[in-house]
ROZA-478336 format. One line per field, with one value per residue (C-alpha): residue number from 1; residue in three letters; x, y, z. Coordinates in Angstrom, 1 decimal, padded with zeros to 4 digits, always signed. Example, Ala and Ser with C-alpha at 12.3 -4.5 7.8 and 13.67 -1.06 7.14 Angstrom:
resi = c(1	2)
resn = c(ALA	SER)
east = c(+012.3	+013.7)
north = c(-004.5	-001.1)
up = c(+007.8	+007.1)
//
This chain:
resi = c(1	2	3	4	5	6	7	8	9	10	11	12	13	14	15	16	17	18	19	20	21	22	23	24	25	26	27	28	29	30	31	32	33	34	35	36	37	38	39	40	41	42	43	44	45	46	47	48	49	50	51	52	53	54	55	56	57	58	59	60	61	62	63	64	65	66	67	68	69	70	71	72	73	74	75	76	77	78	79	80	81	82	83	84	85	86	87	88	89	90	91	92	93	94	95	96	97	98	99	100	101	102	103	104	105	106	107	108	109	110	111	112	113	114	115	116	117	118	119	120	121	122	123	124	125	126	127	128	129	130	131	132	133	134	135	136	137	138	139	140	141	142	143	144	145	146	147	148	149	150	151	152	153	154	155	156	157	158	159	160	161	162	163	164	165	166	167	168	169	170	171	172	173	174	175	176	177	178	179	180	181	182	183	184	185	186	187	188	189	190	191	192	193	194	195	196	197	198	199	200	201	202	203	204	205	206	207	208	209	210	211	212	213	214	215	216	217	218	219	220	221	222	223	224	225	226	227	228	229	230	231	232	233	234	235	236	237	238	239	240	241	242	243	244	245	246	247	248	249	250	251	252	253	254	255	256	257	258	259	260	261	262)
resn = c(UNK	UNK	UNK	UNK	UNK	UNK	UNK	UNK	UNK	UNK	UNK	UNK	UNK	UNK	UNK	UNK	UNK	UNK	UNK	UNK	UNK	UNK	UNK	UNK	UNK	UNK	UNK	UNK	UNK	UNK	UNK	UNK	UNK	UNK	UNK	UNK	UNK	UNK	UNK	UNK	UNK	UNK	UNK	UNK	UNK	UNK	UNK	UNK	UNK	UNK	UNK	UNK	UNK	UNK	UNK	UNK	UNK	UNK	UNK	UNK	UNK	UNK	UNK	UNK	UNK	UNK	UNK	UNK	UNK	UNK	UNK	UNK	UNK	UNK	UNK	UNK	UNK	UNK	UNK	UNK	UNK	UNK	UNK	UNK	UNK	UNK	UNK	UNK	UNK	UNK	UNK	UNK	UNK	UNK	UNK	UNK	UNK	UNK	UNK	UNK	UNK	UNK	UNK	UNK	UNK	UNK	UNK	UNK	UNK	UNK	UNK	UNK	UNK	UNK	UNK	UNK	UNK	UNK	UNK	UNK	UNK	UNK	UNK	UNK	UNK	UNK	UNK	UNK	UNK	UNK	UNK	UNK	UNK	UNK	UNK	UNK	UNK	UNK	UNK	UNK	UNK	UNK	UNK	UNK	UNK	UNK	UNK	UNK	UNK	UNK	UNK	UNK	UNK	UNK	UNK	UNK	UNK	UNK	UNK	UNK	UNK	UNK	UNK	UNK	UNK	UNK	UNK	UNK	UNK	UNK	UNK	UNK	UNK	UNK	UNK	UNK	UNK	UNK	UNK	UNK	UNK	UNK	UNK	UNK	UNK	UNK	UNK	UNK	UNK	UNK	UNK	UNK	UNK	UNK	UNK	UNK	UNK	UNK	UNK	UNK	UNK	UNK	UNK	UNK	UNK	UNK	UNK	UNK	UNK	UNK	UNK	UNK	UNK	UNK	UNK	UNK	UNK	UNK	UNK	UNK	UNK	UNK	UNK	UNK	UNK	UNK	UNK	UNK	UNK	UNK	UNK	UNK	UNK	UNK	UNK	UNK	UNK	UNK	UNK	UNK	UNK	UNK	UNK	UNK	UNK	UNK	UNK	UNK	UNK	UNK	UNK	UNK	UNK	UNK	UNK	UNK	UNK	UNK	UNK	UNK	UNK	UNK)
east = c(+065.6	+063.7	+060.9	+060.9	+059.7	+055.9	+055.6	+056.9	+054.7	+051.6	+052.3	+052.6	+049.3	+047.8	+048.9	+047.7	+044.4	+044.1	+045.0	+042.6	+039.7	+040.6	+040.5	+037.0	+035.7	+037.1	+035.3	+032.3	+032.5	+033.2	+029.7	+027.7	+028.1	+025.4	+026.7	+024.7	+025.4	+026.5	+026.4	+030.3	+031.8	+031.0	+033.7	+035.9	+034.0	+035.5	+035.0	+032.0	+030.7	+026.8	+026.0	+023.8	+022.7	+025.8	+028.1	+027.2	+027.4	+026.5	+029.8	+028.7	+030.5	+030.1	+028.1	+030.5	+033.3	+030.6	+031.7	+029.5	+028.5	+028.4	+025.3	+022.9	+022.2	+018.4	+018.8	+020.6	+017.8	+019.3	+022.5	+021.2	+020.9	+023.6	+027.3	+030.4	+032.7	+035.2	+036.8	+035.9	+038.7	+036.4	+035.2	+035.7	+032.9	+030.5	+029.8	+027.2	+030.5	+030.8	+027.8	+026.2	+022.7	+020.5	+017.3	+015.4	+012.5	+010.1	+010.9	+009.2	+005.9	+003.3	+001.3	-001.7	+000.2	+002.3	+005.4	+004.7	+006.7	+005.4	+007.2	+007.0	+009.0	+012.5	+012.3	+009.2	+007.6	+009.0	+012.8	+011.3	+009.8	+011.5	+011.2	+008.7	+006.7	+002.7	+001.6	-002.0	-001.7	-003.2	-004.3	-005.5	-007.3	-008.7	-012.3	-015.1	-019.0	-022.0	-024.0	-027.8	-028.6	-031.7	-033.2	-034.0	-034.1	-030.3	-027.7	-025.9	-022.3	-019.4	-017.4	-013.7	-013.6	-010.4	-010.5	-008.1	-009.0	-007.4	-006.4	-004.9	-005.4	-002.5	-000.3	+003.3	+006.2	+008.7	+011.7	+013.1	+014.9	+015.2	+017.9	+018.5	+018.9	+021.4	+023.5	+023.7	+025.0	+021.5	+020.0	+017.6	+013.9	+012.3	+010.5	+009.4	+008.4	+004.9	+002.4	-001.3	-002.9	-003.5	-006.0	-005.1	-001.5	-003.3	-004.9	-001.7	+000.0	-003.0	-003.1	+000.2	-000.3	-003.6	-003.0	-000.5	+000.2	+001.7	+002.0	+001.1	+003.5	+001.6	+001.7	+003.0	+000.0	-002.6	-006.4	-008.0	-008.7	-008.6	-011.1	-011.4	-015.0	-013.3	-011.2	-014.0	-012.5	-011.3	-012.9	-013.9	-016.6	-014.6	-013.5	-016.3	-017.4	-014.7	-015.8	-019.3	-020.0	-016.9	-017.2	-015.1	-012.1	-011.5	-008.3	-007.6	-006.3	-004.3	-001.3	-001.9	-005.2	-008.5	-012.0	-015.1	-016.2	-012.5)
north = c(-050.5	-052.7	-052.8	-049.0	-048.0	-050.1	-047.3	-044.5	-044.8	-045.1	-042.1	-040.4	-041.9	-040.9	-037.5	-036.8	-038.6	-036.1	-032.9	-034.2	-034.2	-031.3	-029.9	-031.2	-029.8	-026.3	-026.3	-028.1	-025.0	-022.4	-023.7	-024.3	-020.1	-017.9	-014.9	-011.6	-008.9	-005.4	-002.1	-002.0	+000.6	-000.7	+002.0	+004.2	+007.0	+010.1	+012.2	+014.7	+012.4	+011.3	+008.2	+006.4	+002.7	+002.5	+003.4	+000.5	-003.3	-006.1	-007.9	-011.5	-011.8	-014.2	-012.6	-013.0	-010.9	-007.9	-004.7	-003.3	+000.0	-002.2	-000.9	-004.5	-004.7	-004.3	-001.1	+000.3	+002.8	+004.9	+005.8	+006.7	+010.3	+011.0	+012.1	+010.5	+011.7	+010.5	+008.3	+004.5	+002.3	+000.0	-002.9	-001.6	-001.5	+001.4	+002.4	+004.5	+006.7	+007.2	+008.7	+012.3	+011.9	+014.8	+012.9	+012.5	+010.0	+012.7	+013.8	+010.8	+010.5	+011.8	+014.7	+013.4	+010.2	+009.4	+006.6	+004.2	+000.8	-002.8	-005.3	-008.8	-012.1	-012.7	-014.9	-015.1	-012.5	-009.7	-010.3	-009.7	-006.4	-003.4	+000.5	+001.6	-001.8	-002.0	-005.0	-005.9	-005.7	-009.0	-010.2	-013.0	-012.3	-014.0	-012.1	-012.7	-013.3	-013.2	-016.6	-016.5	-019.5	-021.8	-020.9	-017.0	-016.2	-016.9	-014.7	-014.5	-017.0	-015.5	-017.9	-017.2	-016.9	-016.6	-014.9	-013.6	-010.6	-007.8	-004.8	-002.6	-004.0	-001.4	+000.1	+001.6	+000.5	+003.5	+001.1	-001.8	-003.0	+000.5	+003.1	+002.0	-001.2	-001.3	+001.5	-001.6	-004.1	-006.1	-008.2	-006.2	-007.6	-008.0	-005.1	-002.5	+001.1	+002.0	+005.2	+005.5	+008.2	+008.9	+007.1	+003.8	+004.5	+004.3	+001.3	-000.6	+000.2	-001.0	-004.6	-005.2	-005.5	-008.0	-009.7	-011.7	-009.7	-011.0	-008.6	-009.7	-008.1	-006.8	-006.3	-002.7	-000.3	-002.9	-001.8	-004.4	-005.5	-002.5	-002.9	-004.9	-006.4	-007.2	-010.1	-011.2	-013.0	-016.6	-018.2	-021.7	-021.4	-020.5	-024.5	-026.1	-024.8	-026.7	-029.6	-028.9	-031.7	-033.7	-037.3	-038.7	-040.9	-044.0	-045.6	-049.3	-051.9	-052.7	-049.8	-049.0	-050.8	-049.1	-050.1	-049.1	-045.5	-044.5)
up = c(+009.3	+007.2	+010.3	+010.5	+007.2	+007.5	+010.5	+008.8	+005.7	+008.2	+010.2	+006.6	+005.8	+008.8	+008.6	+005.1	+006.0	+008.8	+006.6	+003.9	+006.6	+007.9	+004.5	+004.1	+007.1	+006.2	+003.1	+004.0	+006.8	+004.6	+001.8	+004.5	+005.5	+004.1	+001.9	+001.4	-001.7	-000.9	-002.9	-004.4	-006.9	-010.5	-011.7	-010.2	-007.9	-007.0	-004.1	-005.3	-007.8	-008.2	-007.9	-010.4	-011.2	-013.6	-011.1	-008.5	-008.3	-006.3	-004.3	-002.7	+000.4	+003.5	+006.3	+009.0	+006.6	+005.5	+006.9	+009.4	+007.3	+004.1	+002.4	+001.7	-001.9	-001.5	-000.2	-003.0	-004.2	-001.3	-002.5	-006.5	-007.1	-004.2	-003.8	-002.7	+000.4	-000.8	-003.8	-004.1	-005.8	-008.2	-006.3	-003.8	-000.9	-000.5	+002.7	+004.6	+005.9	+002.1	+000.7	+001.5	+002.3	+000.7	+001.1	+004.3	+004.9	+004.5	+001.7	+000.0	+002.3	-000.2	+000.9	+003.3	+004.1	+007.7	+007.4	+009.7	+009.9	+009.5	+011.2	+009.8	+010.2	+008.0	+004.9	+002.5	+000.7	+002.9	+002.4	-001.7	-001.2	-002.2	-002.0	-004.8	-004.7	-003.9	-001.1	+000.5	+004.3	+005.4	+009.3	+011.1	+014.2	+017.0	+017.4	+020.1	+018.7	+020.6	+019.8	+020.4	+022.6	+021.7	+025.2	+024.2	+028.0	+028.2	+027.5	+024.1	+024.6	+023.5	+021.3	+020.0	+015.6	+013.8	+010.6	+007.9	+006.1	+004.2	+005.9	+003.2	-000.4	-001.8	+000.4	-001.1	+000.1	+000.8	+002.7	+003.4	+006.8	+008.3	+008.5	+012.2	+011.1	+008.3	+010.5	+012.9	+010.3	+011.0	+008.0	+006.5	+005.5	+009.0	+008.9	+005.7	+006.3	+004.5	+003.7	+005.1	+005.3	+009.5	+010.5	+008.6	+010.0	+013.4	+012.4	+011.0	+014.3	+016.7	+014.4	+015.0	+018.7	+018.1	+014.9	+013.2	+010.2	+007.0	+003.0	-000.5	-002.9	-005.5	-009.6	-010.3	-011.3	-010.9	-010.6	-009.1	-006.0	-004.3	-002.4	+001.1	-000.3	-003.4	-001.6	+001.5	+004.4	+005.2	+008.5	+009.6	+007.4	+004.4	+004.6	+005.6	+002.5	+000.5	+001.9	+000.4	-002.5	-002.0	-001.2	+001.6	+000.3	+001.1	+001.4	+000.1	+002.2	-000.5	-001.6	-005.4	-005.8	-006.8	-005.6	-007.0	-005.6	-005.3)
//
């Protein structure tokens, strides 16, 4: 018996060792998932209500538990000013099933202007930009010159430039993510829905199939830089001309010392 109870009290010890990793893992699992915030009922909201800023909240919940017509906290603008379907216990999830749109699209395009949408990759400034905010349009291109050869009987060469330049200096943002998109449950942010008047809406739509095109956000009601002259444009030579008065460093053989001209 004696014998027995070394073995018992290891397979005790082994077994706690294995829930407590288990445990870990779990955890470490359940930190490591990324959570997203959702419109929720701040109070109680009854079926005919209007809802207002007051009467909403964020709720943080894991991505793989938010409900596939959970409305994404930066798209929260939609549902102010609108009524309820039906009542909403508080904290309770608001859905798209639950509020009755009275507001199209269109009814926000100002007069002279067409929607059109920009699509840009996730993360950075664009998962920032809200409904109601101003951004600059900005594109790099790849664009073909004509280089005069020395030999002036010789045909011009055609030589590949890249360049950034501003498209739109201030362009007003009217959504975020699309309607399509947050019907679908998809992460909003990859793509914003903007006004130009027609032709630069043509523009915008003809850059995204020969640029890579990326948005500034931009300060609310501010005057300057309106202009694409007033920013210029960023080429090779824009950096060779940092290099211009600069003195080549020189690295010591030596980590941490200095030598004279360093």
């Amino acid at each position: 018996m004696k014998n027995m109870v070394p073995l018992i009290l290891a397979v005790l010890l082994g077994l706690a060792a294995a829930a407590a990793v288990g445990r870990l893992l779990r955890e470490r699992q359940v930190a490591q998932e990324r959570e997203t915030s959702v419109v929720a009922a701040a109070t109680a909201i009854s079926q005919g209500d209007v809802l207002s800023s007051s009467s909403i909240m964020p709720k943080r919940v894991p991505l793989s538990a938010r409900p596939e017509q959970a409305i994404p906290w930066s798209r929260a603008g939609m549902v102010t000013g609108q009524r309820a379907r039906r009542s909403v216990v508080q904290g309770d999830y608001v859905m798209l099933s639950d509020v009755a749109f009275a507001r199209s699209m269109a009814e926000i395009v100002g007069e002279g202007e067409w929607a059109t949408t920009l699509r840009l990759g996730g993360g950075g400034i664009a998962a920032l930009v809200q409904p109601g905010d101003e951004v600059a349009i900005i594109g790099t291109f790849r664009i073909q010159t004509a280089v005069k050869s020395a030999d002036l009987s010789e045909a011009a060469e055609a030589v590949d430039k890249e360049a950034t330049m501003t498209l739109f200096p201030r362009v007003r943002v009217l959504d975020v993510g699309g309607m399509g998109d947050v019907r679908r449950g998809d992460s909003p942010g990859t793509e914003i829905v903007v006004a130009l008047p027609p032709r630069q809406a043509q523009m915008l739509i003809a850059a995204q199939r020969k640029a890579s095109l990326t948005v500034a956000l931009r300060r609310p009601g501010d005057e300057s830089a309106i202009s694409r002259q007033d920013v210029g444009m960023v080429d090779e030579e824009s950096f060779d001309r940092l290099l211009q008065g600069l003195e080549s460093v020189q690295v010591p053989f030596v980590p941490g010392t200095v030598t004279e001209g360093q």
